[in-house]
C-alpha positions, 0 to 999 in steps of 0.5 A: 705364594703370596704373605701378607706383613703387618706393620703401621699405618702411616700414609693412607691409601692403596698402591701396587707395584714391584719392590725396590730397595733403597741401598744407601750410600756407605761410609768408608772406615773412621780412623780413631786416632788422630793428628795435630789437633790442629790439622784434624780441625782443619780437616773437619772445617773444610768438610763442613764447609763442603757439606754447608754448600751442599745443605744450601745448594739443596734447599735451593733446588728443592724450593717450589717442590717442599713446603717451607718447614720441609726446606727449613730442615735443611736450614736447621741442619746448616745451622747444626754443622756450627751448634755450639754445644755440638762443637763444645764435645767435638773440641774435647775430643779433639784435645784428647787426641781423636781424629776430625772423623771420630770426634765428630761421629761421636759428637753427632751420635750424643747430640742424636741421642739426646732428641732420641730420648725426648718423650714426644715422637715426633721431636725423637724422629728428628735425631734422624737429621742429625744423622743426616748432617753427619754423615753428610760431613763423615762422607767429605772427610772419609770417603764412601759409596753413593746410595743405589740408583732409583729406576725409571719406572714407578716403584714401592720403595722399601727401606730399612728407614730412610734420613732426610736427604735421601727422601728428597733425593727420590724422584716422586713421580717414580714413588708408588708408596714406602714401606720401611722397617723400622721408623714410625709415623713421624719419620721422613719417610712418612712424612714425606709419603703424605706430603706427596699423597701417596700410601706409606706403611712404616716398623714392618719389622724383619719380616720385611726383608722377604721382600726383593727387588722386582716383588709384586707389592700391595701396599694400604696405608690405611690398614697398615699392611704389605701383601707380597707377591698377591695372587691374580684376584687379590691384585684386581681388588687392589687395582679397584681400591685404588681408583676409589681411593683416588676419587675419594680423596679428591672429593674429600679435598674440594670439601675441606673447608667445610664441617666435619658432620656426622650424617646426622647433623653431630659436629665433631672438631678436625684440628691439626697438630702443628710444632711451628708457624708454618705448620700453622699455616698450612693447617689453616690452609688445609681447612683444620678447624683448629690447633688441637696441639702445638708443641712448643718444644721448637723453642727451647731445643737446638740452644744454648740458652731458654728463650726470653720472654718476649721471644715467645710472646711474639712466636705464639702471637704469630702462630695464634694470627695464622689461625685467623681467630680459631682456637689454638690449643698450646702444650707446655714444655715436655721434655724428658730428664735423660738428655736435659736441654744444655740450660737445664741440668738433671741427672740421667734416668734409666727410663726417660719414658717413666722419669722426670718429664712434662709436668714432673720436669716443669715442678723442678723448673717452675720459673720456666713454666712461669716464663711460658704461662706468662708469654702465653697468657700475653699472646693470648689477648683477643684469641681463643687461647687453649693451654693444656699440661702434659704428662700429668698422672696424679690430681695433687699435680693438676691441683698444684698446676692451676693454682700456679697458673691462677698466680700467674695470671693474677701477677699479669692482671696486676701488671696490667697486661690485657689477658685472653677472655676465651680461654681454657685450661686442660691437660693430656691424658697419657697415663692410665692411672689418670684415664682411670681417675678422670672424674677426680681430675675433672673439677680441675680443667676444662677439657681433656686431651688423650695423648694416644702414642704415650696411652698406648705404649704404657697401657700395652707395655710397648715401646713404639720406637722400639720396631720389635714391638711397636706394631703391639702399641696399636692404640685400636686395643680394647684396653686402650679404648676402654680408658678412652670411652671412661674419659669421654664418659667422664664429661658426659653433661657437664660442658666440657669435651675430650679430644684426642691429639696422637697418631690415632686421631688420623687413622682412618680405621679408628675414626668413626670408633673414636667418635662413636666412644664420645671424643669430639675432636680429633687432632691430626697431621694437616695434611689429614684433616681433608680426609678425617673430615671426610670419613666423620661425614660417612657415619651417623652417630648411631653407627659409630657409637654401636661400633665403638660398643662393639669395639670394647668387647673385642679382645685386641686390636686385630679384631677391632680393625676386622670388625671396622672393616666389615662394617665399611 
């Protein structure tokens, strides 16, 4: 009997094919107590050795297959196996008595922890690779079973959530699709299933454990959802859907380079999020017509000490020039107060998710807003240089922002520095209360950017890192999409725009609902603008803004991805 499990659209497109579970490898028991500190440091150098020879062998034999920011996790876990502040809480725990295992699992687990309480989901992801590089040193100093053998034939791979090391070690001309249990659409396995074009739907829940190996899978991406064991006519639909699929997805990529036009001649931006310079590159690459979000946070995470001045100058100037003269919309620090970054000390918060993060961290740290507006402005000179705060929820803030942000600019032109004349300074709308106040924010920026991870999970009260609720946090909700259209109708003739910059942004369901609500721009994953583009051009403006009335009136979010579906 066929079931259909809902979980989150993370890859789009349509696959079939029978299940198989990854099974990784296990770790042998970790013996808490430990030796002469001496010996058990020695152990655990050795094993990191081993696991360091291993990290460079496999960036060796993955180059060609990953794209450079693939490859440079791998060179960041190298890199991790020596952290200072890792090895700092290793060292304590050794001098207490601990065995190399168990202070290096509990060292790991703290470092994790720390990005795990990050608000941003795509820097909370990759505590999944501080995993990884620990595990990978646990197997050499304790010993365990090696992950289960992938089949010779083609398969939808389904996993509780899979680390890095364990994506690369699929082959991916067997990968049909991944359907995870838990994860999100930052995780490696998501990542990776749009790296090899292939369909991906992730936090499926428990559920997902119905499956067994062999099952007959249907898998959309797109839509977010598994049907397990389908009957006869839904598997000849499934087939038929997926060599359209096919050929639309080709086509879409011949045309990325072009507008993203509605059938009736309405432009609408397709930018890229991108978190470093390669990202860049590869947006340019893939026809974005923008940065519509660079998150800065790779600069300041992983050290001991904030990046110099000129430091930044220099890596923004880089990303600014991959971008060839088109816009670049930079999003200043956001990290929240729970885990603080080594040179920024603040109390632990129960809930970092509503405590001292953003804009609210950066007020009690103004000289390193000071710093990062200073290195921006001055990389900005000759660029179209977009600067946007996050977190913001009240207008004092957005007020007390830019009159800092005048200071400082003033202060350059002083110093003589050339500065940007193509700019814009906005904010992200990620709190309800601010998408509700919009007209008294407006006066204050230039354009607004709707954060809809963050929206989402504080409109509908649903964490989405959480798998238990996550599918709840569904930024296609009417409550999400009336605060979207107050925004949009917010800006309506005065020359300023509203751009949407989460995970919404790239699912195509949302798309025409999204334009037809008034944002016009859309900022997506790279590897999805040839696709947004491709669904923008399938509407009229009429269409979509008739759909986007209709979504509003819709009472959740399963109705309105119905009502998409019915009008495709």
């Amino acid at each position: 009997m066929s079931r259909r499990l809902r979980g989150l659209p993370a890859s789009p497109g349509v696959a079939l094919g029978q299940a198989w579970w990854f099974r990784r490898a296990t770790l042998d028991a970790v013996r808490m107590q430990g030796g002469d500190p001496e010996s058990e440091r020695a152990r655990l150098q050795a094993a990191q050795k081993q696991a360091a020879a291993e990290l460079a062998a496999l960036r060796e034999t993955q180059k060609g297959r990953l794209p450079p920011e693939e490859l440079a996790i791998f060179e960041a876990q190298e890199l991790m196996l020596q952290d200072p502040e890792l090895m700092a809480r290793v060292e304590a725990e050794l001098a207490a008595g601990a065995s190399a295992e168990a202070a290096w699992a509990k060292a790991v687990e703290a470092f994790a922890a720390q990005l795990s309480a990050l608000p941003d989901p795509y820097f909370q992801a990759r505590a999944a690779d501080v995993r990884d590089v620990g595990n990978r040193v646990l197997r050499h100093l304790i010993g365990g079973s090696e992950a289960s053998p992938m089949p010779e034939h083609p398969v939808i791979v389904v996993a509780d959530d899979l680390l890095p090391s364990e994506t690369v070690s699929l082959d991916p001309q067997r990968v049909l699709a991944f359907v995870t249990e838990g994860g999100g659409p930052t995780a490696h396995a998501a990542i990776l299933a749009r790296r090899l074009g292939v369909p991906a739907v992730v936090a499926v829940g428990e559920e997902l454990r119905i499956v067994s190996d062999g099952m007959l899978v249907v898998v959309d991406g797109g839509a977010g959802w598994i049907e397990v064991e389908p009957e006869p006519e839904a598997v000849q639909q499934a087939q038929a859907r997926r060599v359209l699929w096919l050929r639309e997805r080709a086509q879409a990529e011949a045309a990325a380079h072009e507008p993203a036009q509605t059938l009736d001649g309405v432009r609408i931006e397709v930018a890229a999020n991108v978190g470093s310079l390669e990202d860049a590159q590869e947006a340019f690459q893939k026809g974005a017509d923008s940065i519509g979000l660079l998150r800065t946070e790779f600069l300041y995470l992983e050290r001991t000490t904030a990046p110099a001045e000129e430091e930044e100058v220099a890596v923004y100037r880089a990303l600014l020039e991959a971008m060839g003269g088109k816009p670049v919309v930079v999003r200043t620090l956001d990290v929240g107060g729970d885990k603080p970054l080594p040179y920024l000390p603040m109390p632990p918060e129960a809930n970092p998710f509503l405590g001292v993060r953003g804009v609210r961290l950066s007020r009690r740290h103004p000289e390193l807003l000071r710093q990062q507006l200073r290195a921006l402005l001055r990389a900005g000179a000759g660029f179209p240089l977009r600067i946007m705060f996050p977190m913001v929820s009240t207008v004092e803030e957005i007020r007390w922002l830019r009159e800092f942000f005048e200071e400082v600019r003033s202060a350059l032109a002083v110093e003589g520095h050339p500065l940007p004349q193509d700019l814009q300074v906005g904010m992200m709308v990620e709190v309800p209360g601010a998408a509700l106040l919009a007209e008294h924010f407006l006066p204050w920026v230039d354009f607004f950017s709707i954060g809809t991870n963050d929206l989402s999970q504080y409109t509908l009260a649903a964490d989405r890192t959480n798998p238990a609720v996550a599918g709840m946090a569904d930024g296609l909700h009417p409550a999400v999409l009336r605060l979207i259209r107050h925004v949009t109708a917010t800006v309506e003739g005065t020359g300023k725009w509203v751009g949407v910059c989460g995970e919404l942004a790239g699912d195509l369901q949302a798309v025409p609902i999204l334009i037809g609500l008034g944002v016009r721009e859309l900022s997506v994953n790279p590897v999805r603008v040839p696709e947004v583009k491709a669904a923008i051009r399938r509407w009229s403006m009429a269409e979509a803004r008739a759909l986007g009335e209709a979504a509003l009136r819709q009472e959740d979010a399963a109705a309105v991805r119905q009502l998409v579906a019915f009008s495709i």
